[in-house]
N, C-alpha and C positions, 0 to 999 in steps of 0.2 A: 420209146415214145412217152411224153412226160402231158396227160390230162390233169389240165387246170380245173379250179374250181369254176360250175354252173352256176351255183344258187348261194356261194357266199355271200353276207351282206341282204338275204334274203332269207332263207329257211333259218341259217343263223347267223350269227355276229361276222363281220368280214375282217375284224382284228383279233391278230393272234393272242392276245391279255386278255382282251373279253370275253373271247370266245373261249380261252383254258378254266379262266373263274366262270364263267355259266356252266361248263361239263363237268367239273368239279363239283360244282353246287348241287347241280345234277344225280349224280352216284351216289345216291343215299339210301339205306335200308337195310344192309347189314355191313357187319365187317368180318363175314366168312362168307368167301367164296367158292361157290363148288363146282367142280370138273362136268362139264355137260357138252354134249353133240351136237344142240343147237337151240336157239330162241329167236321169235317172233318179237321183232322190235316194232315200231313205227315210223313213219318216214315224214309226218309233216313238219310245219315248222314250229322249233323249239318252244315257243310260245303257250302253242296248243297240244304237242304231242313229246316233248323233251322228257316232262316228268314220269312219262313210262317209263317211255326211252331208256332213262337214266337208272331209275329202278331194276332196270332188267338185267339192263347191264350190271351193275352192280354186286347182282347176284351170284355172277357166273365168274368162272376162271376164264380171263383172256389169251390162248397161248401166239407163239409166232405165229400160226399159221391159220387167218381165217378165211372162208369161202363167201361171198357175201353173193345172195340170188337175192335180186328185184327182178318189180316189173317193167316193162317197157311204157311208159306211159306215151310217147310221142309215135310209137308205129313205125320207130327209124330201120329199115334194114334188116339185117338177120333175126327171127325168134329164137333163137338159144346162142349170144355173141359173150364171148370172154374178150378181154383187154390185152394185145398184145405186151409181148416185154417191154416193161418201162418202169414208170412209176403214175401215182395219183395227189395230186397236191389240195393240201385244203391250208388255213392261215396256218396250224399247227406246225407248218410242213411236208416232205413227204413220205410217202405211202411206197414203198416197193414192192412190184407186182414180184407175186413167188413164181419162178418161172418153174422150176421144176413140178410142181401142181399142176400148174396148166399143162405143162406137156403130156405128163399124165391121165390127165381130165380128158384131152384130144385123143391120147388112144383110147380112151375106154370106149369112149362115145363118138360115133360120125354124126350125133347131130348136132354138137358143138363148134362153133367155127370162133377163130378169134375176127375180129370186126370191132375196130375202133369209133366207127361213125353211130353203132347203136347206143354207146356210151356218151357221146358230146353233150346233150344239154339233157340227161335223166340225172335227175334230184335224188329219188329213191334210195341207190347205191350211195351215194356221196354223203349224204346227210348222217350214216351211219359212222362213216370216217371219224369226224373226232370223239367219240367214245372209243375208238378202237384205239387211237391213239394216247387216248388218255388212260387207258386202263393198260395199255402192252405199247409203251415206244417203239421197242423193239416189231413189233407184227408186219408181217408182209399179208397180201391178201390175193384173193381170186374173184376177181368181180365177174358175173353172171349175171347178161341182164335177160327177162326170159318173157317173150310175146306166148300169146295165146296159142294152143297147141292140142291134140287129142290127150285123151287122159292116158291115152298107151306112151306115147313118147313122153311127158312126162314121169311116166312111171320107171321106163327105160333110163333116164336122166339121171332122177335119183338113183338107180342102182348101179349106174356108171359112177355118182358122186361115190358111194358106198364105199365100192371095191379103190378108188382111186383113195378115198380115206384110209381105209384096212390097208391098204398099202406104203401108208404113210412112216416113216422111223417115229415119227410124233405127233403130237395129238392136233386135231386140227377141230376147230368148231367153223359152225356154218349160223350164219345171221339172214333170217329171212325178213325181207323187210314190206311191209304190208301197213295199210290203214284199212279198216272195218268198212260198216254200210256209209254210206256218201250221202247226204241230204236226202234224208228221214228226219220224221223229228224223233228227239230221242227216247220216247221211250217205243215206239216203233223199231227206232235203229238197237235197241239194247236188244228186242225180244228177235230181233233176225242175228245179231251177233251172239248172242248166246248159243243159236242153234249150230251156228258155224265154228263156235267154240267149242261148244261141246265132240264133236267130232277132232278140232286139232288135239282136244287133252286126252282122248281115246287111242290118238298114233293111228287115225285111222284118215289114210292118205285118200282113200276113193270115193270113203262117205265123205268128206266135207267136199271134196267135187261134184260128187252130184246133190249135196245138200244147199252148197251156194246156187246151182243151176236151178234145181228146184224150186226153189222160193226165190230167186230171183234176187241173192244180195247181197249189193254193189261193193263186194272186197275183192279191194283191186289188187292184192298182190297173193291170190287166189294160186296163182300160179307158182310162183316162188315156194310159199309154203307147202304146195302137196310135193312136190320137188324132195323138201328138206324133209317132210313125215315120209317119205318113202324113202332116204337114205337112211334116215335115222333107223328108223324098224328094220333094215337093213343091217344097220349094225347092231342090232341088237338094243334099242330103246328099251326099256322098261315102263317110263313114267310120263309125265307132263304136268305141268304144274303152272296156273294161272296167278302171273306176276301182279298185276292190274289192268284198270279197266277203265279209260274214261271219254269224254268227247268233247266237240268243241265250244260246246254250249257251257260246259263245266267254267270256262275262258273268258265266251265273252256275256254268260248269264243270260241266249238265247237258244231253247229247247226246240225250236221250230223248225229249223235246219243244220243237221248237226252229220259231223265226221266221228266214226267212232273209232279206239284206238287200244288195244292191248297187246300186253308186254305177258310172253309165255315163253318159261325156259322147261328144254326137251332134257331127258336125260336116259 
């Protein structure tokens, strides 16, 4: 089964020239890259949220094989859906799903189901694609898109990712894709994302779930990432390291209603 693009021509460019020179343009801030279990990308559009984006990635070593956990923004269908075998197309080209991961994924976990319809029109997951593609041609992937769920199955989740990774011949990184507090203004939305951050660079999967819950703030891919800080620690994370930091007011030069956005690679 071959998933077209949702939001080409939208979150980013829907020509394959434009859209390789902006992801290019993109990946800027070092030219050593280092082996890591996972980072916290962003998923809005390139405009306002690419220059993490792009930093983050930049950072990291891209191998074959990445896991890519969003959130379900539209409510479609199953809370924990992977993408049947196929592939995923963005203007770059296509994306082929790692079947052997996934199958893997399915025994570790029965709360994982593959369901194609939770995937049709989420941006999250997809928006991540051409960086993957531009940093590893070669990469196949395991898209996860993940609705809202108790913090026990979540935690079950990740240590299903875990074991299905440790089990891997090769290295697999995992991309959690997430935007910050939602319309706040920002310096509001900085002092709630800091709190939420401070807990992702801790590797502490349970605090920033009940840190988001507790204060009430609106990072939407809340879910994805305690997911990936619970496999990581699982395999043994050590560290976290905050890539950058910015929102949308940085863009359009309005602090009053802003999205906030950070780029953090796990290792």
């Amino acid at each position: 089964m071959q998933r077209k693009p949702a939001v080409a021509g939208q979150f980013y460019p829907g020509e394959e020239s434009e859209l390789r020179q902006l992801v290019e343009g993109l990946l800027v801030g070092t030219d050593e890259q280092e082996a890591a279990l996972g980072i916290v990308s962003p998923h809005a559009g390139y405009i306002y949220s690419g220059a993490i984006a792009g930093r983050t990635f930049a950072r990291v070593k891209v191998p074959r094989r990445v896991i890519i956990l969003g959130p379900n923004h539209h409510a479609f269908s199953h809370p924990a859906a992977l993408f049947p075998p196929g592939s995923w197309q963005t203007p770059l080209g296509e994306v082929p799903i790692d079947e052997q991961l996934t199958a893997q994924l399915l025994r570790e976990s029965p709360l994982l189901v593959t369901d194609p319809l939770t995937h049709r029109y989420e941006h999250a997951l997809e928006v991540q694609l051409p960086f993957i593609q531009v940093r590893n041609p070669q990469a196949s992937i395991v898209p996860i898109c993940l609705g809202f769920s108790s913090l026990e199955k979540l935690l079950a989740i990740g240590q299903a990712l875990a074991r299905a990774i440790a089990a891997s011949p090769e290295p697999v990184l995992m991309v959690a894709s997430n935007d910050m507090s939602h319309f706040e203004t920002g310096e509001v939305g900085r002092k709630k994302d800091d709190q939420a951050l401070e807990r992702v660079l801790a590797l502490d999967p349970e605090g920033l779930w009940q840190t988001v819950r507790n204060h009430r703030i609106s990072m939407c891919g809340v879910v994805p990432v305690t997911v990936m800080l619970a496999a990581a620690r699982q395999l043994g994370a050590s560290r976290a390291t905050l890539v950058g930091y910015s929102n949308s007011g940085d863009v359009t030069g309005d602090q009053s209603q802003v999205v906030g956005y950070a780029g953090v690679v796990v290792r």
